[in-house]
Phi, psi and omega in degrees: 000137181316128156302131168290172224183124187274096182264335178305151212310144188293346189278341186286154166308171168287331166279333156329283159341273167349286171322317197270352168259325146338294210298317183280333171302292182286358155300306203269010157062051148283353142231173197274179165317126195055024200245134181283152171243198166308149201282159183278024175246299193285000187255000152305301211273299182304290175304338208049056165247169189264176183297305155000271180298334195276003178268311168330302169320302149329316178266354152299305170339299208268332183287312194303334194083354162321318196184160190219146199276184168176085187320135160102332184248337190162195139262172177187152167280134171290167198283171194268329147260050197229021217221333193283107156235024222288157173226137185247109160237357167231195172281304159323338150274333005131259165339336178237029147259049151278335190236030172188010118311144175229117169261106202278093171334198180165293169244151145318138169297124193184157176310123188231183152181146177240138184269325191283327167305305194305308170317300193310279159341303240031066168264128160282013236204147138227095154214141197199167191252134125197211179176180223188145165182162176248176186225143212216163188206115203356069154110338171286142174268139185226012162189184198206163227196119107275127184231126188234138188230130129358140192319283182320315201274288185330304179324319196304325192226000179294007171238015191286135200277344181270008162232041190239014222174105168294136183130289207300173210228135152160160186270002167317167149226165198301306179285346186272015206239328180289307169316294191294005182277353207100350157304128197254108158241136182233042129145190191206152168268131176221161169220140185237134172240157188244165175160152231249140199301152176278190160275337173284000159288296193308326177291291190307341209241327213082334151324139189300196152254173191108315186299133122036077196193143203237108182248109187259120182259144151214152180246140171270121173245194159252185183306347198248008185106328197318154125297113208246323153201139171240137161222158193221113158278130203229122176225131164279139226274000159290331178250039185195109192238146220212130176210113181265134168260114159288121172265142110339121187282133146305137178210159223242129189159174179303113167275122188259129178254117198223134167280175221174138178258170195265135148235215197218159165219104180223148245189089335265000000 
């Protein structure tokens, strides 16, 4: 097998970097279930990175749910059906749940209006494109989606055959269907709320009613600012880990030097 390669944009950390060639191992399943994988000395050595990052690194895994520590033995893959944890901090990741997610239509794309899309969009009109589906990872559904597009961007993809029709199975996405039309979304705003599943969240989700839930709105623009889609996701809140880096604001005064073991910020 090909040695994986810390390709990720060079501004990120090093452990990022890391996190992220580890995250393609185990997607391409190099190692098995119950199997260690490297000690943070052979995974120094390999990348040439310090022990440090490579804990670091480590400790994104295990916040993902990805793999789990065990003092004095090891690392380990978490069991498999326990392990879909994605983290999403960018639109890239967001884009790559095309390669191991399935999105099960519910309403078809098609003319609508929403009063809060609309705002949201800055549509004058109401006419707007949407449609709803969950999304599933071998075979569990682990969040359910309404997605509302602008007049123009709906046109772009309303014949498109995995959003035409209740019911269809595919590992598209909205944005990754949008991209290949030619559309630039260079990021989206998001905001997150919690609230307890309905019955109709419950049908749809495996949930009780009552559960939980992680409700993430984010709107996707372009290069030029436009809003381009808002969508609004109910994620049971077990299959969704959300990581924030708090950074300090510079501020002009006497530099204080204080040492620090790394820390972390994920949500939940």
């Amino acid at each position: 097998m090909a040695q994986p390669q810390m390709t990720a944009r060079a501004e990120q950390p090093g452990y990022r970097r890391l996190a992220a060639a580890l995250r393609d191992e185990i997607r391409h399943q190099r190692w098995g279930e119950g199997e260690a994988l490297p000690t943070d000395g052979e995974l120094g050595r390999r990348f040439g990175v310090s022990r440090q990052t490579v804990r670091r690194a480590y400790l994104d895994l295990v916040n993902e749910g990805l793999v789990y520590r065990v003092p004095g033995r090891g690392t380990f893959l978490t069991p498999s059906h326990l392990r879909y944890h994605r983290a999403f901090e960018t639109v890239d990741d967001l884009l790559a749940l095309s390669q191991d997610t399935e999105m099960e239509i519910l309403q078809p794309l098609g003319g609508t209006f929403d009063l809060r899309a609309g705002a949201a969009l800055q549509l004058t009109g109401r006419l707007m494109y949407g449609m709803r589906f969950v999304r599933r990872h071998q075979g569990t559904v682990f969040c359910h989606t309404s997605v509302h597009l602008p007049p123009d961007i709906g046109l772009l993809i309303e014949d498109d055959e995995p959003f035409t029709e209740v019911g269809t199975r595919s590992t598209r996405t909205v944005i990754g269907s949008l991209a290949g039309r030619g559309l630039q979304i260079s990021g989206a705003e998001q905001s997150m709320t919690a609230h307890a599943a309905d019955e109709t969240d419950a049908e749809r989700l495996g949930c009780p009613v009552g559960h939980p839930l992680l409700r993430i709105e984010r709107l996707y623009v372009d290069a030029s600012g436009r809003p381009v889609e808002w969508a609004v996701s109910d994620f049971v809140p077990e299959h969704y880990t959300h990581r924030l880096h708090l950074g300090r604001q510079a501020r002009p005064g006497p530099a204080l030097t204080v040492a620090t073991s790394p820390t972390r910020g994920t949500s939940p």
